[in-house]
FIZA-161642 format. One line per field, with one value per residue (C-alpha): x, z, y; residue number from 1. Coordinates in nm, 2 decimals. Layout:
// residues N
u <- X, ...
w <- Z, ...
v <- Y, ...
torfi <- NUM, ...
***
This chain:
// residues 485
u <- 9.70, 9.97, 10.22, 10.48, 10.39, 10.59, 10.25, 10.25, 10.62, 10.45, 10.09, 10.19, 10.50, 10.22, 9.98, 10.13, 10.29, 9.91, 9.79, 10.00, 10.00, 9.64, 9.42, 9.29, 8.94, 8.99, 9.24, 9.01, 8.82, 9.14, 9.23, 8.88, 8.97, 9.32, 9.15, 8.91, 9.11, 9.39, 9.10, 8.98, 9.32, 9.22, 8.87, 8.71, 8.33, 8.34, 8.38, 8.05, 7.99, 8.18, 7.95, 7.63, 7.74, 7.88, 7.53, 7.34, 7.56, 7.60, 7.22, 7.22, 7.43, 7.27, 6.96, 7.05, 7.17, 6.82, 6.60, 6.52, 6.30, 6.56, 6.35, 6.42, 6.78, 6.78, 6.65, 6.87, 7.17, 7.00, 6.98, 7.33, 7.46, 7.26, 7.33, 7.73, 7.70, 7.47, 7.70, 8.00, 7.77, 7.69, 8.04, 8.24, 8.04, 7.74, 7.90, 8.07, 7.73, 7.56, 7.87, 7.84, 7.40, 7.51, 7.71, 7.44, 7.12, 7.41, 7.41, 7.06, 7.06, 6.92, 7.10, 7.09, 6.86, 7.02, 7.25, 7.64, 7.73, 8.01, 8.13, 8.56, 8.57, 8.63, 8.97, 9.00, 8.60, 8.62, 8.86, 8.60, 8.31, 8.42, 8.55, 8.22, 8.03, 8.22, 8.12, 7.73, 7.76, 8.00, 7.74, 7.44, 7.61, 7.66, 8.04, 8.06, 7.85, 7.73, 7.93, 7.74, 8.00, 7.94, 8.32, 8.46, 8.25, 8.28, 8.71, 8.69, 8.57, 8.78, 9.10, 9.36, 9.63, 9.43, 9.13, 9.26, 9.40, 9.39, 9.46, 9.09, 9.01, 8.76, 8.58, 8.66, 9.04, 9.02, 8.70, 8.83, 9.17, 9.04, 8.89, 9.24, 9.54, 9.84, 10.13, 10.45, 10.60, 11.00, 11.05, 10.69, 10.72, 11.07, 10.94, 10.65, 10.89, 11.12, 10.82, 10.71, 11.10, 11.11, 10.77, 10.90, 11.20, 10.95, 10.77, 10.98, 11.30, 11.16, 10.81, 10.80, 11.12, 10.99, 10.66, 10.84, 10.96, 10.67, 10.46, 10.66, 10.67, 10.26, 10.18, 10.34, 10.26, 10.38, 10.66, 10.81, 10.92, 10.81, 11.08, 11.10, 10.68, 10.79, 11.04, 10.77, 10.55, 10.82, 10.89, 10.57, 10.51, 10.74, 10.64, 10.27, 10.38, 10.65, 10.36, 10.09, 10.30, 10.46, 10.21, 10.02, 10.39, 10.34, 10.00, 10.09, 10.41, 10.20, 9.95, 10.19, 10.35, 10.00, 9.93, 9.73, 9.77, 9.68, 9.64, 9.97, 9.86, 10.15, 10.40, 10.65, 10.39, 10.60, 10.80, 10.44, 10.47, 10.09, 9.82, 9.65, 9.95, 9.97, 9.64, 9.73, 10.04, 9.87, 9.65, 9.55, 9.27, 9.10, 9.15, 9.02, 8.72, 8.63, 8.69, 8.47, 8.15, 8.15, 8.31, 8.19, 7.84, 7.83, 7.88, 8.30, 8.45, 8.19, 7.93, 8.01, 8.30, 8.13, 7.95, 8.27, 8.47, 8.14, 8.22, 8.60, 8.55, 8.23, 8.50, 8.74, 8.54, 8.36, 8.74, 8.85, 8.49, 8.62, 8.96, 8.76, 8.50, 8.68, 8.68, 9.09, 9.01, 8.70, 8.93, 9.23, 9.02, 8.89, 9.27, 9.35, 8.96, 9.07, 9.44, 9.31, 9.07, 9.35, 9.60, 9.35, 9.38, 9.73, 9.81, 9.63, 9.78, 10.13, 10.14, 10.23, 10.50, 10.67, 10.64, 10.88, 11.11, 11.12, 11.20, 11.36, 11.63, 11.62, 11.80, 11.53, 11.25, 11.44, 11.43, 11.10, 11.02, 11.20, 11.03, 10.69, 10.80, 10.92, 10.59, 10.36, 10.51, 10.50, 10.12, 10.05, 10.25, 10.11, 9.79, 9.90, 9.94, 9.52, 9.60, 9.80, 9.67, 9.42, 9.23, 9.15, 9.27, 9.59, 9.66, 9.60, 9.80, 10.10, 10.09, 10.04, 10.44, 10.55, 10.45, 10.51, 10.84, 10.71, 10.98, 11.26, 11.48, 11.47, 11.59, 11.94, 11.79, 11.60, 11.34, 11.44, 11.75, 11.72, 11.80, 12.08, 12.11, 12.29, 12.41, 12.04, 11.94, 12.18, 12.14, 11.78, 11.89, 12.10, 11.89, 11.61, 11.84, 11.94, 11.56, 11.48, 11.77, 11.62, 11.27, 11.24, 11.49, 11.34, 10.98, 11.14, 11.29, 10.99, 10.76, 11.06, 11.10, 11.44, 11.66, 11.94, 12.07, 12.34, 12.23, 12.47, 12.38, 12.00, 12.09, 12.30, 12.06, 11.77, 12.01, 12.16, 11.79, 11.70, 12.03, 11.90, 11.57, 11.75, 11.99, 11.77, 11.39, 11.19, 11.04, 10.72, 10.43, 10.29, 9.99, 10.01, 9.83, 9.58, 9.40, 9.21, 9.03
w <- 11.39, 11.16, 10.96, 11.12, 11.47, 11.74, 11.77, 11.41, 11.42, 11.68, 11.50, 11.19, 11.26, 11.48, 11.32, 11.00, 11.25, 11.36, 11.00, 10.84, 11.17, 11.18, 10.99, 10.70, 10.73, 11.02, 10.90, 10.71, 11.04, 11.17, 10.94, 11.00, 11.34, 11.37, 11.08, 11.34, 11.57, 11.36, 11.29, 11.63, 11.72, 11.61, 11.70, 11.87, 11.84, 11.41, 11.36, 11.41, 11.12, 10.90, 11.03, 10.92, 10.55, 10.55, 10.70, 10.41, 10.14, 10.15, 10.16, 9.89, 9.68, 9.77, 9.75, 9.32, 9.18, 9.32, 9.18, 8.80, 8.71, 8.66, 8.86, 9.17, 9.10, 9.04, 9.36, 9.60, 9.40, 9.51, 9.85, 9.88, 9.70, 9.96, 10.27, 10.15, 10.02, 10.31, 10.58, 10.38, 10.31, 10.70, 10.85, 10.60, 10.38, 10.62, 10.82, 10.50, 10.28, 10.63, 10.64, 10.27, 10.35, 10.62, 10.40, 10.16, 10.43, 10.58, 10.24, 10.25, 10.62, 10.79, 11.07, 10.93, 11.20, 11.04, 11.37, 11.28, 11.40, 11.61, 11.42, 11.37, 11.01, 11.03, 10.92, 10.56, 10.52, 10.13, 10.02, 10.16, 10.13, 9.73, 9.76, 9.90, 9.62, 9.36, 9.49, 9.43, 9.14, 9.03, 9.13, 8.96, 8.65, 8.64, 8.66, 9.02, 9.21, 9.52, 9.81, 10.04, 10.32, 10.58, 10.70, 10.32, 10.22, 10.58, 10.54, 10.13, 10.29, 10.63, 10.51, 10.74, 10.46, 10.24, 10.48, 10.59, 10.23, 9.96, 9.72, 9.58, 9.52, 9.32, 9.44, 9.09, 9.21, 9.61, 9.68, 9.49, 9.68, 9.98, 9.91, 9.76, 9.98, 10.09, 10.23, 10.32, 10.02, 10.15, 9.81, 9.82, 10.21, 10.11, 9.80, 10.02, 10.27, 10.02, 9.91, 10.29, 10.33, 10.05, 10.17, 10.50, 10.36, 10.14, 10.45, 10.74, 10.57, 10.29, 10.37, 10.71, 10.73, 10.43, 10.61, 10.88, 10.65, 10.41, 10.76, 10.82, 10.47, 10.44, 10.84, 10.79, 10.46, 10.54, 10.66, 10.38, 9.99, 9.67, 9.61, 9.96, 9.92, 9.58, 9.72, 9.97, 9.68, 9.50, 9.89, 9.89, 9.56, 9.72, 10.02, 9.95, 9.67, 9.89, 10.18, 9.98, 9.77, 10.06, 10.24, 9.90, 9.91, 10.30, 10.22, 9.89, 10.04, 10.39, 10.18, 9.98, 10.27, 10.35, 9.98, 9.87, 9.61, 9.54, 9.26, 9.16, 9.29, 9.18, 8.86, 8.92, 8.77, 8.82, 8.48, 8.28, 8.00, 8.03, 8.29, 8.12, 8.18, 8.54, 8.62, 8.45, 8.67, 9.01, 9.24, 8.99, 9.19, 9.21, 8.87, 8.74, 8.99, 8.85, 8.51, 8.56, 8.80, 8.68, 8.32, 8.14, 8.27, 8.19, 7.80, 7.83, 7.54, 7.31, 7.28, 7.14, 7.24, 7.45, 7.63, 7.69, 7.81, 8.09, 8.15, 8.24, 8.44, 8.69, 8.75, 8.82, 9.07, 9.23, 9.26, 9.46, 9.65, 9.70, 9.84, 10.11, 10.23, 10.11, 9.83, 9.80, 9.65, 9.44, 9.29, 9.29, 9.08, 8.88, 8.76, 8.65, 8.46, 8.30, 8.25, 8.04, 7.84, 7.74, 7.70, 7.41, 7.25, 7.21, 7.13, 6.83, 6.74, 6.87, 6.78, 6.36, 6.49, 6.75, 6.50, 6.27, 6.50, 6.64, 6.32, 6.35, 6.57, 6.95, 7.09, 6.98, 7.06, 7.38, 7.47, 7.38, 7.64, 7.88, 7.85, 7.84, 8.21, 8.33, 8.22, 8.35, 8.66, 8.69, 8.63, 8.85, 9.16, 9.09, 9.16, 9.51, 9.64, 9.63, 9.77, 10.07, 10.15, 10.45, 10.26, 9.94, 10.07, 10.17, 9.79, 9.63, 9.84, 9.77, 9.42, 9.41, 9.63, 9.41, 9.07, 9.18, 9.37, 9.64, 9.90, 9.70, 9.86, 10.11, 9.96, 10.13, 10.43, 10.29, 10.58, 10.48, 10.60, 10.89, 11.09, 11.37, 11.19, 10.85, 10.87, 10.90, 10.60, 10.35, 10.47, 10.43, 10.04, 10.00, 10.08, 9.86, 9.52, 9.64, 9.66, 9.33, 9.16, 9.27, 9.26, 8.85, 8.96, 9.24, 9.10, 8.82, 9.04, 9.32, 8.99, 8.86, 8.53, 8.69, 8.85, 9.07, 8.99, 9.23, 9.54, 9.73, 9.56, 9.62, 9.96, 10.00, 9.82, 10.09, 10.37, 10.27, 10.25, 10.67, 10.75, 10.58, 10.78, 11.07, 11.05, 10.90, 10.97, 11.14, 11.37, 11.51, 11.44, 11.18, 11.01, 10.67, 10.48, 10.27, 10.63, 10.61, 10.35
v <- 7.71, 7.88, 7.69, 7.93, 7.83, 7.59, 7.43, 7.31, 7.21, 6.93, 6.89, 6.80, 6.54, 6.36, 6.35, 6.20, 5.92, 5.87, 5.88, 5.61, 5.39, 5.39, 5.14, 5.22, 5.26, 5.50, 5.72, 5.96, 6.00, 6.07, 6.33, 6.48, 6.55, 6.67, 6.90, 7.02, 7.06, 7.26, 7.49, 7.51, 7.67, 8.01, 8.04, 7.72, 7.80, 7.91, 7.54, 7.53, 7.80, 7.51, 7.25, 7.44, 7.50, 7.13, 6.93, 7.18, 7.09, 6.75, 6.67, 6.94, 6.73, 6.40, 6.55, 6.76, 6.36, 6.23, 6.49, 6.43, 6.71, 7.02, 7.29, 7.09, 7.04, 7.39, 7.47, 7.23, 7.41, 7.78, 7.61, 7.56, 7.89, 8.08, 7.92, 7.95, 8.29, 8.42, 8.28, 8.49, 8.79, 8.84, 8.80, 8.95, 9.24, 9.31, 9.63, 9.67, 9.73, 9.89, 10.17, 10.21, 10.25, 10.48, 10.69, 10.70, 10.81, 11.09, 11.23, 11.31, 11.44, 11.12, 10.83, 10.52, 10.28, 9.99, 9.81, 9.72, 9.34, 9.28, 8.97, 8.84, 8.71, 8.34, 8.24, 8.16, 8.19, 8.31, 8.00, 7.71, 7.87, 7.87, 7.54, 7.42, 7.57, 7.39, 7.06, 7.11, 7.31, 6.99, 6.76, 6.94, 6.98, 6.64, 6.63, 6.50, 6.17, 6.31, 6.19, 5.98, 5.89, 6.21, 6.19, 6.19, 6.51, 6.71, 6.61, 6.75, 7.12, 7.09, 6.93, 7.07, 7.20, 7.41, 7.48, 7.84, 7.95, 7.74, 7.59, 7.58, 7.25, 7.07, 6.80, 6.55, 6.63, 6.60, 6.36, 6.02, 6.09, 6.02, 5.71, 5.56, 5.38, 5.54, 5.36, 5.50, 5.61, 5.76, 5.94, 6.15, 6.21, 6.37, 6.56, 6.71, 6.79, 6.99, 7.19, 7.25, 7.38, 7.59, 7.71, 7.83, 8.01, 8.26, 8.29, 8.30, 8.46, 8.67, 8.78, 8.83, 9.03, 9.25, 9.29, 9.47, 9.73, 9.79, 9.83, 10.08, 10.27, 10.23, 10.28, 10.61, 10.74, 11.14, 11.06, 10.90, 11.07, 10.91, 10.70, 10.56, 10.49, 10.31, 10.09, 9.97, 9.88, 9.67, 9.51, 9.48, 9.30, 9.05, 9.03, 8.90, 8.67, 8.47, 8.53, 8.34, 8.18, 8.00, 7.87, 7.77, 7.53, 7.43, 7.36, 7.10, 6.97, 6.90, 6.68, 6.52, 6.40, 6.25, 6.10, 6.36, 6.55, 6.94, 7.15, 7.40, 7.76, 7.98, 7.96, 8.24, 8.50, 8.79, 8.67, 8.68, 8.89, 9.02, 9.09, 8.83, 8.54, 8.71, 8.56, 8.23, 8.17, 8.41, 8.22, 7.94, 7.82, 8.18, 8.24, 7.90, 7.91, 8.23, 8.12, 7.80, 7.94, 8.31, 8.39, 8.14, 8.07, 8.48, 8.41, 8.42, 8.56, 8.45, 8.73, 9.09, 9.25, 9.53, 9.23, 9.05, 9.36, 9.38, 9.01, 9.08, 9.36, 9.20, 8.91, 9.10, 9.36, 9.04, 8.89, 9.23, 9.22, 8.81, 9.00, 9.19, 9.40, 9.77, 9.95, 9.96, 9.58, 9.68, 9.95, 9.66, 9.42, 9.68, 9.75, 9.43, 9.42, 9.73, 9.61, 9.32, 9.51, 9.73, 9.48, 9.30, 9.65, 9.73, 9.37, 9.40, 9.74, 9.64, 9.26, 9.33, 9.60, 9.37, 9.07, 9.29, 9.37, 9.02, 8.88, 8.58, 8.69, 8.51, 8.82, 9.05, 8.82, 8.82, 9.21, 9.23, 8.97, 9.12, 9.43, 9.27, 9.14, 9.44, 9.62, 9.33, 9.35, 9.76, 9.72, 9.48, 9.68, 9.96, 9.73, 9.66, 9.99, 9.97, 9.59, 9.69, 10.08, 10.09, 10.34, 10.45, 10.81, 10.62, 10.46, 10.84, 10.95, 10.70, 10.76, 11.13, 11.11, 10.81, 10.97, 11.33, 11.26, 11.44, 11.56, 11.42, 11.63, 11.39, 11.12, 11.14, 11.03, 10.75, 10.60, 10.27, 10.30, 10.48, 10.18, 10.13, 9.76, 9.83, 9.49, 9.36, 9.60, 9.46, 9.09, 9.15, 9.30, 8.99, 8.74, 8.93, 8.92, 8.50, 8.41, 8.64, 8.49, 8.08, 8.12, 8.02, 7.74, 7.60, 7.60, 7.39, 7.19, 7.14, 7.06, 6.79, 7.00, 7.02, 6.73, 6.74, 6.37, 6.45, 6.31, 6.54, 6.83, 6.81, 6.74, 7.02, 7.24, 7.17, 7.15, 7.50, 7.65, 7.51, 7.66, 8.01, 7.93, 7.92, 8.18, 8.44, 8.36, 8.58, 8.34, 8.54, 8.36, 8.60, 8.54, 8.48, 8.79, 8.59, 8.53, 8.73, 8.66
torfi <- 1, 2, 3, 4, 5, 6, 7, 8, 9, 10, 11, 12, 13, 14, 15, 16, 17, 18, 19, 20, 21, 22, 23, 24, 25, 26, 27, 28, 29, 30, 31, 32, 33, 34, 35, 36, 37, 38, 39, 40, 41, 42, 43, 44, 45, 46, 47, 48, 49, 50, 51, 52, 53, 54, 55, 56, 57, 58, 59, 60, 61, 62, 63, 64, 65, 66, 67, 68, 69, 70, 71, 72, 73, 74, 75, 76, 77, 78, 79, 80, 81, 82, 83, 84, 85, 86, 87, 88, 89, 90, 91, 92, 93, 94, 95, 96, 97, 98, 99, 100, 101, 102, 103, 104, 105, 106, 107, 108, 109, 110, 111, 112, 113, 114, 115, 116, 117, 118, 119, 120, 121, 122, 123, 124, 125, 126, 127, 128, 129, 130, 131, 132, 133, 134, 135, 136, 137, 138, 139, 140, 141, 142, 143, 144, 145, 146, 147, 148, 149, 150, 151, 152, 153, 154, 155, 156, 157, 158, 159, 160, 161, 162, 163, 164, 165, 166, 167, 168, 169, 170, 171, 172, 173, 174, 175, 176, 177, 178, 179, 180, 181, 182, 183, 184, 185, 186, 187, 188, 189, 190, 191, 192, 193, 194, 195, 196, 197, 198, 199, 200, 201, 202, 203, 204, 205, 206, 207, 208, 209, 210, 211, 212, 213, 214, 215, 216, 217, 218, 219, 220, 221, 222, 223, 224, 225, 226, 227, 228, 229, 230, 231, 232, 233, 234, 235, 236, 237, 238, 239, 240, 241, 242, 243, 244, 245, 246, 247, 248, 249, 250, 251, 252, 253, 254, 255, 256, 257, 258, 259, 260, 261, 262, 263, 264, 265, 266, 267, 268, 269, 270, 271, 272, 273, 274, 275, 276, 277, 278, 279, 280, 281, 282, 283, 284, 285, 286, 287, 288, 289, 290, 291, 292, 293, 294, 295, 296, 297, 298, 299, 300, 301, 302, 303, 304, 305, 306, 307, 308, 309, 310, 311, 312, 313, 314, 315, 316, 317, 318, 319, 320, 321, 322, 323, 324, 325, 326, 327, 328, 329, 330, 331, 332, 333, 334, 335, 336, 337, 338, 339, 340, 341, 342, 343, 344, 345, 346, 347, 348, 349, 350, 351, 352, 353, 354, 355, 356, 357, 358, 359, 360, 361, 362, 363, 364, 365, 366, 367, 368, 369, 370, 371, 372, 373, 374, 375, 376, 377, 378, 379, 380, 381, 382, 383, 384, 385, 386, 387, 388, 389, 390, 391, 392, 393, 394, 395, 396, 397, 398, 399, 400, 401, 402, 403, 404, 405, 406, 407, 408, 409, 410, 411, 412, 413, 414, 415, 416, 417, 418, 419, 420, 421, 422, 423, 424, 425, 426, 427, 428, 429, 430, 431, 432, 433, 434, 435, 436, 437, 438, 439, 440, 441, 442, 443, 444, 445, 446, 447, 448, 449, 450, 451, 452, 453, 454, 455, 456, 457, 458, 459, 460, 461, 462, 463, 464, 465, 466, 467, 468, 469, 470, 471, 472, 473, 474, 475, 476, 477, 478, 479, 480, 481, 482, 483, 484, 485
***
């Protein structure tokens, strides 16, 4: 079921009545089944995928507290990790690694015998499979009791607002929530509510609409000039960070409506002043799962520096490998590895010279920030043309046009505004410079860093953002592009 839907617009109203009208030691069963059935919507029969990994890893947990000697601990946890990782490693890399084989055999003159499988990818398959891993490596590091109530455990992995993307949650954050009392609470259910709004409008008015036009600058590469293909990557940049960025905000503001809290996912990461910062304010859960189950256990930053440079750049291929099954992502998380290993280089060759120009002047420590940004966020869409190309063919190709200016001379009859809908065009532009201008705002103002004592003024705020929704959104039930992962 998407957020964006007509079918959600009734699900989720309902079942919050149900929820809070219900007694209390039903309601999590409740919330187990409306999560069900929210999943269901897409492909009914997968649940049963979830239900596999969820029976295995809560005996797994149950089964790591009770064991004393650490061997058998050891192997309940390897239990787990493989049943998780061999349920992700068949439906989304298997054809992946068999095409790859294939390749390989061809090379040599043979057929590969090895059969492809005719499998869909699960919706959202990477983000629980990750969450469920956390909980028994939680619970064999010691960090987290096993849960022993079945419909607590199976509701931590299927909870309907970040089942299908996120946020990551950890089970020391999600687990004791769930055994807690909610009543109504006017000035939470209003505050989730805002967030679920300003959700929709980077959805439904900013990313959707921008998803038609960058489909049709990177659908049809050779007909488009450099600097039309280079607008589509900024639109792009955009577009997925309003795309995953809003529903990461449907997804908190949906639970907070519901008592629960979830972890912050995104802190306007496009004004980080490094790589490095991108990743502290980009997909927060990712990054911090990564940090947590992959960097450190591999030594982190404290072995030698060629050691740690390796560490940084296997997170970062196994985070494009996380992305999907293609090598445009291997090469996409590869970039930012290599970003960051660069980036600790110039800083130290750069940090004494900026420090003297900085001095102690705010204007100049100013600039230099703003350059920073400006830089950060050049890397990081150059990133995305690998992101958003169908093929690593397609991404050379973009840049070779972007970098080359390649058929310039057609610049006066720029693709992107060959359309009969001028009007549409600019409102599009308009509504692109409004939400660019508000974003830093409203995340202040969502994360109350930022009041609005005026009661008419924060009502007029949210009101003005439904009217935009309605006005402007693109109301299509599109899916939201982390889906697919």
């Amino acid at each position: 079921m998407l957020f964006n839907s007509f079918s959600f617009l009734v699900f989720f109203p309902l079942v919050t009545v149900i929820y809070f009208l219900s007694p209390y030691r039903f309601r999590w069963l409740f919330l187990l089944l409306a999560s069900c059935v929210f999943y269901m919507a897409f492909i009914p029969y997968y649940i049963l995928i979830l239900g596999f990994t969820i029976v295995i890893d809560y005996y797994a947990g149950i089964l790591i507290e009770k064991a004393k000697e650490g061997n058998k601990r050891r192997q309940f946890l390897i239990m787990s990790l493989v049943a998780n990782i061999g349920v992700l490693a068949v439906f989304k890399y298997y054809n992946f690694f068999i095409d790859n084989l294939a390749d390989i055999i061809a090379y040599f003159g043979f057929t590969s015998p090895i059969p492809y499988l005719s499998l869909l990818l699960p919706i959202g398959l990477s983000f629980h499979t990750f969450q469920a891993m956390s909980y028994t490596i939680e619970v064999y590091r010691g960090n987290q009791p096993a849960e022993r109530d079945f419909i607590k455990y199976a509701l931590y992995v299927l909870f309907f607002p970040q089942l299908v993307a996120g946020p990551i949650e950890r089970p020391q954050s999600l687990l004791p929530q769930f055994s807690r009392h909610y009543d109504v609470d006017y000035d939470r259910i209003v505050a989730g509510l805002k967030q679920m709004l300003w959700g929709f409008f980077k959805k439904i008015v900013i990313a959707d609409r921008l998803a038609a036009l960058v489909k049709q600058g990177y659908g049809n590469i050779d007909n488009h000039d450099g600097v039309s293909l280079l607008i589509f990557t900024y639109l792009f940049a955009i577009q997925i960070y309003c795309d995953f960025s809003g529903y990461s905000d449907i997804a908190i503001g949906a639970a907070k409506v519901l008592g629960i809290n979830l972890r912050e996912n995104f802190r306007t990461p496009y004004f980080a002043t490094s790589v490095k910062e991108f990743w502290v304010r980009w997909h927060i859960s990712l990054s911090t799962w990564f940090r947590d189950y992959l960097y450190i256990p591999l030594g982190g930053k404290r072995v030698e520096k060629a050691r740690w440079f390796m560490n940084i750049m296997i997170v970062f291929l196994i985070s494009g490998l996380w992305h999907g099954a293609n090598w445009t992502f291997i090469i996409w998380g590869a970039l930012h590895g290599l970003y960051i290993i660069l980036g600790n280089f110039f800083n130290r060759v750069l940090t004494p010279v900026i420090v003297d120009f900085e001095d102690e002047r705010k204007i100049r420590r100013f600039i230099i920030s703003i350059i920073k940004v400006i830089i950060t966020f050049h890397l990081v869409a150059f990133a995305w043309i690998f992101f958003r190309a169908a093929s690593v063919d397609d991404a050379f190709n973009i840049i070779v046009r972007i970098f080359t200016l390649q058929d310039f001379d057609k610049f006066s009859n720029l693709s992107l505004f060959k359309i009969s809908d001028i009007t549409g065009v600019m409102v599009m532009l308009g509504l692109l410079i409004l939400f660019l201008c508000s974003d830093s705002f409203m995340d202040k103002v969502l994360n109350r860093k930022t009041v609005i004592k005026s009661r008419f003024l924060n009502f007029a705020l949210f009101a003005g953002i439904l009217v935009f929704i309605l006005i402007f959104g693109h109301f299509s039930d599109t899916n939201f592009i982390y889906f697919q992962f």
